[in-house]
N, C-alpha and C positions, 0 to 999 in steps of 0.2 A: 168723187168730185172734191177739188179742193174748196176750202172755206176762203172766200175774197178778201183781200186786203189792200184798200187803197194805196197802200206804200210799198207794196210790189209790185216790181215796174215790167210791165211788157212790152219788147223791145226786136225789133227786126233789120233784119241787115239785108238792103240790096243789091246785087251785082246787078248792073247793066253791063252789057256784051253790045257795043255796035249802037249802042242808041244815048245822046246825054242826059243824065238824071233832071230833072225840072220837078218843081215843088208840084205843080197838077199832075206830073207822069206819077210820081211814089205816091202822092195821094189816090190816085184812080188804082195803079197796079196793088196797094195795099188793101184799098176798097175791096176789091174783086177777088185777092188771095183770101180774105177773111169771110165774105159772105160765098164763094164757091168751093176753093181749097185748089183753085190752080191762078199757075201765070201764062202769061205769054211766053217762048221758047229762047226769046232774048234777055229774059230776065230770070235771077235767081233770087228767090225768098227766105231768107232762112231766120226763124224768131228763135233770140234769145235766151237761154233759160238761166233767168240770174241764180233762182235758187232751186231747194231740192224738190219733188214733183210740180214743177212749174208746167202749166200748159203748152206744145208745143204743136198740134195740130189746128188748123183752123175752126174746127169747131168746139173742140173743149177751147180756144182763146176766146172766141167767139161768147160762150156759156162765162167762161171768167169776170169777161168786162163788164158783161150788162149785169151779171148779179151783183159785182161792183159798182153798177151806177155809173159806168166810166162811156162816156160815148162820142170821147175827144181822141183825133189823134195828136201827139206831141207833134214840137218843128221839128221837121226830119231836118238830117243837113248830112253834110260829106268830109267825112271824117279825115283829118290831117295825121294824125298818130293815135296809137292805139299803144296800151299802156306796155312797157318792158323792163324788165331788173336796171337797166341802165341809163334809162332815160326820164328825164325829172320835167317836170311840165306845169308850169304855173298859169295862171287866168288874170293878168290884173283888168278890173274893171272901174280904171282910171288913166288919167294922162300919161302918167309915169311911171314906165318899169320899175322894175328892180335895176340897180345899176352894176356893169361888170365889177365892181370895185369891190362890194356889196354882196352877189355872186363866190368873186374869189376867196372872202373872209369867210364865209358860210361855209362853203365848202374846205377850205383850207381845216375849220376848227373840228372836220366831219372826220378829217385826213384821207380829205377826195380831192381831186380838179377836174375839173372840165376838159372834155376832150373837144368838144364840139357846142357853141350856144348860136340859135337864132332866136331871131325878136320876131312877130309877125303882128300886124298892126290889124284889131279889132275894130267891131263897126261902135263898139262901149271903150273902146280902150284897146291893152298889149296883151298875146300870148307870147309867153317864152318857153325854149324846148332846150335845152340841156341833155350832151350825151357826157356820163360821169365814168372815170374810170376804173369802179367798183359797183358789180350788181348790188343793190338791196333789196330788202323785202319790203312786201306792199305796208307796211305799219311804220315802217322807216323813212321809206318814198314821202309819205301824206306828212309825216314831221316836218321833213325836209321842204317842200313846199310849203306847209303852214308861216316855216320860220321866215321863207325869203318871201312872203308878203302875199303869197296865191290866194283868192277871192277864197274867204273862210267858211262860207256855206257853201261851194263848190268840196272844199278839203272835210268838212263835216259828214258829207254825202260820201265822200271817199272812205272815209274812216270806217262811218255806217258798213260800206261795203264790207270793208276788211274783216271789222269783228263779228260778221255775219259768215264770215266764208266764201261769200261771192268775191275774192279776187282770184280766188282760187283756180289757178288754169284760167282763166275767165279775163282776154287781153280789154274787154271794151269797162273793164272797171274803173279806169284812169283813162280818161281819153282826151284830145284835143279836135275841135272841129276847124275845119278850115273856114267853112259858113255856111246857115243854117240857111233853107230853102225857106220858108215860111213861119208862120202864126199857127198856133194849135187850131182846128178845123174839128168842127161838127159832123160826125158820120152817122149812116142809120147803118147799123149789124144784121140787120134782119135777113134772111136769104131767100 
């Protein structure tokens, strides 16, 4: 059995097949993955394993969380990109981007350009996505967003990742959401 640690995140990925994801459907289908250890045939559950013997059956999760005290689920939401060598991805949680201009300097002094930028407008502010014309590595990637203004305890959390090993193969270490379904939600684990 692992020793609990509230700073280790346990985290699952949905596939819906044929049905749209809703904040009550991932609530109820994750309810029911974690106190039975199945789903419905139209959906796929797959948890996370950020780090190394991480729980990944529903009852050692199960066993994980309550010895952690944890009896919250996080806001699920639906993920817009998932993290890649070549794609740079900022959070501002404010009015105002970063501006192309601003963009191009950064990049320029990297001896990168942009091959590709969108803006996508936040329900707190801007997501920006940048496709650069040279992979980096994930301790590079988090610089590089730090510099061009990305939400700094977002890029904290990223860093974390890195000098842990979880970016390692691991695409949901940097990610972008499109929007989040809900409010963290009170659950009973008990089966």
């Amino acid at each position: 059995m692992i020793e609990p640690d509230v700073n280790n995140l346990v985290q699952f990925r949905f596939v819906f097949r044929g049905v749209r994801a809703t904040r009550r459907l991932v609530f109820r289908v994750g309810r029911h993955w974690l106190k039975y250890g199945t789903a419905p045939e139209w959906v796929t559950v797959e948890p996370v394993a950020w780090w190394e013997g991480a729980p990944v059956d529903p009852e050692e999760i199960r066993a994980y969380l309550n010895a952690a005290g944890r009896d919250t689920f996080g806001c699920p939401g639906v993920v817009r990109y998932y993290a890649r060598p070549d794609l740079v991805m900022c959070d501002f949680d404010h009015e105002a981007p970063v501006t192309l201009l601003r963009i191009s300097e950064v990049l320029h002094a990297w001896g990168m350009k942009a091959r590709a930028i969108e803006y996508h407008r936040t329900r707190r502010g801007w997501h920006v996505a940048m496709v650069v014309d040279k992979p980096m590595v994930p301790a590079s990637m988090v610089a590089l967003q730090a510099i061009l203004g990305s939400d700094l305890g977002r890029e904290a959390f990223n860093l974390q990742r890195v000098l842990s090993g979880m970016a390692d193969n691991n695409p949901r270490w940097n990610l972008l959401f499109e929007r989040k379904l809900s409010q963290p939600e009170r659950v009973d684990l008990t089966p």
